[in-house]
C-alpha positions, -999 to 999 in steps of 0.1 A, spaced: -337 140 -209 -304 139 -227 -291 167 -214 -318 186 -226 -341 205 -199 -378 197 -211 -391 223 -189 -382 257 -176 -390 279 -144 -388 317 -140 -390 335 -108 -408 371 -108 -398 393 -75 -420 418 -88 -454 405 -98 -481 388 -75 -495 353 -90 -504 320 -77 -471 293 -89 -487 277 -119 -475 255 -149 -477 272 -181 -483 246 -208 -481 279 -240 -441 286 -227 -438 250 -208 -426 265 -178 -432 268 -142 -438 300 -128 -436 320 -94 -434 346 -80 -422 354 -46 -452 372 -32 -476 352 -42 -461 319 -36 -457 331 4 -492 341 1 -505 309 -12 -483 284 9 -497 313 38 -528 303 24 -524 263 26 -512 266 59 -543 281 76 -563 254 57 -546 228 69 -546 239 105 -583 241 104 -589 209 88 -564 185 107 -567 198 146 -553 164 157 -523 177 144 -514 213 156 -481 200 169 -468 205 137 -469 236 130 -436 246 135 -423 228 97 -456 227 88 -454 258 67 -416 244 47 -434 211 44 -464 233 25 -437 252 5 -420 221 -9 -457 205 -14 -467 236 -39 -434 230 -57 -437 197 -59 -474 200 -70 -462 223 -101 -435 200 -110 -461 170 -112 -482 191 -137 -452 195 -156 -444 159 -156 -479 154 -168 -478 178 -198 -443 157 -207 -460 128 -210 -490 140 -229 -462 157 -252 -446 125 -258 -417 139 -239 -416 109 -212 -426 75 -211 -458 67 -190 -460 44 -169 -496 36 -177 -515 38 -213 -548 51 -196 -531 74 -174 -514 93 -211 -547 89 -225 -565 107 -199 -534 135 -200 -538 138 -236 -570 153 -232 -553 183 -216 -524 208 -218 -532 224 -250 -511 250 -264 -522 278 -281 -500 264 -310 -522 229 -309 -557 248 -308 -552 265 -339 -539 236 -359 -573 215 -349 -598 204 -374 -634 218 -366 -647 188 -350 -615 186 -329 -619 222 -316 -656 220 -312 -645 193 -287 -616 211 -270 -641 239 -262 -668 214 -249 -639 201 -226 -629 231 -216 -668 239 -209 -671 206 -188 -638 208 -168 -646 243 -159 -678 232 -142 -664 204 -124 -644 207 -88 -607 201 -104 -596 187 -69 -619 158 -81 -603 151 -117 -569 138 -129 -545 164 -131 -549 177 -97 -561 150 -75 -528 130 -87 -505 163 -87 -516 162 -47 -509 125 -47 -475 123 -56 -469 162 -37 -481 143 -3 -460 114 -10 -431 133 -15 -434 153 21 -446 116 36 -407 105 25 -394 137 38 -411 131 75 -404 91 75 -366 104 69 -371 131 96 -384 107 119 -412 137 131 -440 111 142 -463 142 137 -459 152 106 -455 115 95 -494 107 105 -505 144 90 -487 134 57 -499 100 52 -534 110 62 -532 134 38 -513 110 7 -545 92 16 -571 113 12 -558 119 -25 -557 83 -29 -593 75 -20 -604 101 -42 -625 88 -71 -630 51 -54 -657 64 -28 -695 57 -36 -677 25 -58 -663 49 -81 -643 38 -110 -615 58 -103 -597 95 -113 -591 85 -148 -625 76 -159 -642 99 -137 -623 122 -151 -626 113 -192 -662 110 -184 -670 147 -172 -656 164 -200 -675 142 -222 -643 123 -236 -648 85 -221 -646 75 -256 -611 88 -259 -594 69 -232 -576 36 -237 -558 12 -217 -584 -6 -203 -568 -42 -213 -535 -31 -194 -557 -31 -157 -551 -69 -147 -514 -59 -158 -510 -34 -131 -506 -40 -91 -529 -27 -63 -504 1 -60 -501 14 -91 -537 15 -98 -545 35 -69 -516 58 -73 -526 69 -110 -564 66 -107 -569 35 -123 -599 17 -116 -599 -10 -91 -620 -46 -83 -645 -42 -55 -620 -66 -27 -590 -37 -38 -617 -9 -34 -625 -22 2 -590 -34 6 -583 7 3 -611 17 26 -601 -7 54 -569 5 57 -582 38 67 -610 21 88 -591 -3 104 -556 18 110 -546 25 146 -563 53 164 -537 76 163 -542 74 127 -568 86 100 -583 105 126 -596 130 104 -606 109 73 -622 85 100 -647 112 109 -663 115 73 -655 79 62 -690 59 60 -689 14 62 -711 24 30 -687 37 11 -673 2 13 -684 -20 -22 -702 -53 -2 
């Protein structure tokens, strides 16, 4: 911003970690063995779960790699916005982000009613499956759509149906059973609804953006979303299809 970097990397050859964001030095960090072992990792997953796919596998794994990357950079992103360091594009989604990425730095400075309810966040998030909440379910959102671009520009009909199938599944999350969407979902489990705003800025917002930040959507946009998976052509969906229910569908 400015010239200014807002976040830094740092690349260990030694050392064996999963890549991670570190919100205490605001940086991301890898190194070399562990990011082949999880992209390694990823890759096996991913043949198991999509089998319609296994034509793909030859990119498959540098389409992983630049998904992890990707993934990291988005949690960066997020801890810029809840440091003020980038505009959001939605008041709820910075609300729901401000819950998080606490330094070290912020914890210390907090009144005792304020850390009292960092630790009961902490406590709640912790028991929760983070694939399901707002830092990670829209990190994989904007991850997929980023390979999705890369395959519509590669023109590899494969990987193109894998990667949207996959954008979608991130997309869906939080709207099945009627769900209120990511962001609420989210502020509710760690017992912080009553910290999130933005709810007067909805009707401001289009079908899109909603669903690609977590907002919460009408019931016609929340079947709108599950009809496009039910009612896509057969080559596509085909492994959402299987564990898609009409029921999952608001009536």
């Amino acid at each position: 911003m400015n010239g200014k970097q807002l976040v830094s990397y740092s690349l260990d050859l030694n050392k064996s970690f999963k890549p991670h964001f570190s919100v205490n030095d605001n940086s991301i960090n890898i190194s070399y063995d562990g990011f082949i072992i999880t992209v390694t990792k990823y890759y096996n997953q991913f043949l198991k779960l999509f089998k319609d796919y296994l034509r793909t596998t030859d990119d498959l794994k540098n389409y992983i790699a630049i998904f992890g990357l990707s993934h990291e950079l988005e949690h960066a992103y997020q801890a810029c916005i809840k440091a003020d360091l980038v505009v959001s594009p939605s008041i709820m989604l910075e609300s729901c982000y401000k819950m998080f990425f606490n330094s070290k730095h912020d914890i210390f400075n907090y009144s005792l009613e304020e850390m009292i309810r960092y630790f009961i966040r902490v406590i709640m998030y912790g028991i929760h499956d983070r694939k399901n909440l707002a830092l990670e379910r829209n990190a994989n959102l904007e991850a997929t759509d980023s390979i999705y671009k890369l395959a519509s520009l590669e023109a590899n009909e494969d990987l193109i149906k894998l990667t949207e199938e996959l954008r979608m599944s991130q997309a869906l999350m939080g709207y099945n059973f009627n769900g209120d969407g990511v962001l609420v979902n989210t502020a509710k489990s760690v017992l912080h609804f009553d910290k999130l705003q933005g709810f007067e800025e909805i009707n401001s917002l289009s079908f899109e953006e909603k669903v690609r930040y977590g907002l919460p959507i009408n019931e016609n946009e929340r079947e709108n979303l599950f009809q496009a998976v039910l009612q896509s052509e057969e080559d596509r969906f085909l492994t959402l299809k299987k564990h898609i229910k009409i029921n999952y569908v608001s009536e």
